[in-house]
N, C-alpha and C positions, 0 to 999 in steps of 0.2 A: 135369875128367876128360878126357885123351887117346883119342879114338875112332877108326878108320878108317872109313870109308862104305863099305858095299856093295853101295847103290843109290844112286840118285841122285836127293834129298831138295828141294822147293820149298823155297827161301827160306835152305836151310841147306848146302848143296853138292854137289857130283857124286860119282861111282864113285871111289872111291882117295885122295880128299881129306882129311889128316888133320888134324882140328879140335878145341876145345876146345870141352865142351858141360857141363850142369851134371848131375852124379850121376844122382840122379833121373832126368830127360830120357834118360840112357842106359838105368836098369835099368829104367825104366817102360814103355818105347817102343821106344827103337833095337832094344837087346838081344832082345825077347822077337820081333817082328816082322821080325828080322832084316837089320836095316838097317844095323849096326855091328858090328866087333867090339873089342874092348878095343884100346889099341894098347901091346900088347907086343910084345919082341921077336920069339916065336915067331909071333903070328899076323901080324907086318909080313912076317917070311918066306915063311907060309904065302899070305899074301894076293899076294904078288908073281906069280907064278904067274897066278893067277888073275886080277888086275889087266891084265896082258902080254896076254891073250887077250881078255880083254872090250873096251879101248886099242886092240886092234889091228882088231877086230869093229867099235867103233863109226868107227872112222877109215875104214873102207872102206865104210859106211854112207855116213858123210859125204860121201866122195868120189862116188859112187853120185848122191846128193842134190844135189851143186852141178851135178854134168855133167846132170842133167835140170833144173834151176832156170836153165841159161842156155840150156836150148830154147823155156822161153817170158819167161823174165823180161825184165818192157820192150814185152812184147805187149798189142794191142789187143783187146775184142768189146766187140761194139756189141749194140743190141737195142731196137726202134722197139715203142710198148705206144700203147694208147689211153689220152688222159688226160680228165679234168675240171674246169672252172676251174684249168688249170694243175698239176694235181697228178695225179700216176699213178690211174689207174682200179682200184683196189685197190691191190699192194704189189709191190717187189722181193725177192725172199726169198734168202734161202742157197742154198737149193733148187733156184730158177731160173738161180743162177749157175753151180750144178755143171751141171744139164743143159747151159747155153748151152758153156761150159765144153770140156765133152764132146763136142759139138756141131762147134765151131770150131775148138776145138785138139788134139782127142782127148786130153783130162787126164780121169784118172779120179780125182777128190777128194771127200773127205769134208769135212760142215758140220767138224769139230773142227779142220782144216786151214786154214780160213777165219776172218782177220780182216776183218769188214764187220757194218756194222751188220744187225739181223734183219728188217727191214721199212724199205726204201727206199719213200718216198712221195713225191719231188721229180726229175724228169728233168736231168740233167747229167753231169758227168764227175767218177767215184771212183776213187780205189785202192784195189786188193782185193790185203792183202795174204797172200799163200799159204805157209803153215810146212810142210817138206816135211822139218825135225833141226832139233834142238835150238838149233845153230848154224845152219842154214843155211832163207833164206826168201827168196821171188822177189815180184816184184811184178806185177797184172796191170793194165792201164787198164779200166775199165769205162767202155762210154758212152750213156746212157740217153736216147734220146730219143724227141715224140709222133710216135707215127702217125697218130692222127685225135681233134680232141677231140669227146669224147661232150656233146650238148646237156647231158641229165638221164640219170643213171643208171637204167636197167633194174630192177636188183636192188641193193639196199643194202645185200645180205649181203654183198658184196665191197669197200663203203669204210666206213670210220672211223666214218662218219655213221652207215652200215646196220649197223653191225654192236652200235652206240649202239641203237639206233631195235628191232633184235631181240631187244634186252638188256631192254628197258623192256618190251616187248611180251608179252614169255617172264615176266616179274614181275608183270605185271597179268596174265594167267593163269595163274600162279600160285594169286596172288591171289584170282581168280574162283574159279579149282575149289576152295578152300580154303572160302572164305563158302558156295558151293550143297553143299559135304559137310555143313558145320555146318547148314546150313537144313534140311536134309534128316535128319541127327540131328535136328535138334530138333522135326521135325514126325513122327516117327519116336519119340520121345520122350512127346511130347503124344499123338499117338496111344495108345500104351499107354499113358498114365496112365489116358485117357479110357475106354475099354475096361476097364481093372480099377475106373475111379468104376460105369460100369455094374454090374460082374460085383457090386459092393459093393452096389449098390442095391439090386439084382434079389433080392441073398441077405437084405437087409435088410426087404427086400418080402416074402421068404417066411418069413420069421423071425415078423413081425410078423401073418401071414395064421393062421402057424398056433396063434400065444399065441391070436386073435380067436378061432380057433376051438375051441381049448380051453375059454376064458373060456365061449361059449355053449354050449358042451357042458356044464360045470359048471351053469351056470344051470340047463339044461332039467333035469339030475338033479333 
């Protein structure tokens, strides 16, 4: 089945592209979410129009996007961290690189703008590459290097190791508060049984006090 796109679809094509897709695929999906429309004569007309405006919208985007992708693309930031045994003293994040980023070259980016891995832990030199349209993306140099290496880490909530080490820690009590509840049921438990063996005895004791005393009342009649 002949469809026209009126968005612009992963994997399957852009705004105005007209493709062959299977039945189904249209009335189930494109059609009802309005991502297609038939391609017939009238709505190839109708979509012209409409095509002409959005073609023209996203080409001035694009233009927009390259003239600011060649004021930094091919640009340098650097950023000196403390490491340990050679490896960053915790992580380089996305995060870090928008701040720096911002910092250096007054770019305002978002993590979704950013190809680079989510947690650098090795000081050297990356590219960070930055998508600013669909078509168009700049490159940045990142350059990671120590400031001071740390003998022993402080805190191990900030490396791999600590953050291992808080994970096991958090599990073994867990663990613990889990065993002193049940200990505590079950002395809690035994308690009240222990207490209704009494209350049973006591009654059993008065039970048997007053047959005796019945019995020697009978007697003395």
């Amino acid at each position: 089945m002949q469809v026209i796109l009126v968005k612009d679809i992963k994997d399957v094509g852009r705004l105005g592209d007209r493709i062959s897709v299977k039945t189904g695929y249209a009335r189930n999906f494109l059609f009802p979410n309005r991502m297609a429309l038939p391609a017939t004569d009238a709505n190839l007309k109708r979509f012209e129009d409409l095509s002409r405006k959005e073609l023209k919208k996203r080409a001035e985007e694009k233009a927009v996007s390259e003239e600011k992708a060649k004021g930094f693309d091919g640009k340098s930031i650097s950023v000196s961290v403390q490491t340990h045994k050679g490896r960053l003293y915790g992580s380089f994040t996305p995060n870090d690189f928008i701040r720096l980023a911002q910092d250096e070259l007054g770019l305002e980016l978002t993590k979704r703008q950013l190809n680079m891995p989510d947690h650098i832990k090795e000081t050297g030199q990356y590219k960070v590459e930055v998508i600013l349209h669909h078509d168009v993306s700049a490159t940045i140099n990142l350059t990671i290097s120590s400031d001071s290496e740390v003998a022993a880490p402080t805190s191990f909530d900030e490396t791999e190791e600590g953050e291992q080490t808080a994970a096991e820690k958090a599990a073994k009590k867990d663990a613990l508060d889990k065993a002193r509840k049940a200990a505590a049921e079950a002395k809690a438990k035994a308690e009240e049984e222990a207490a209704q063996q009494v209350e049973e005895d006591e009654s059993d004791e008065e039970a048997s006090s007053k047959e005796s005393a019945e019995a020697d009342s009978e007697t003395a009649a």
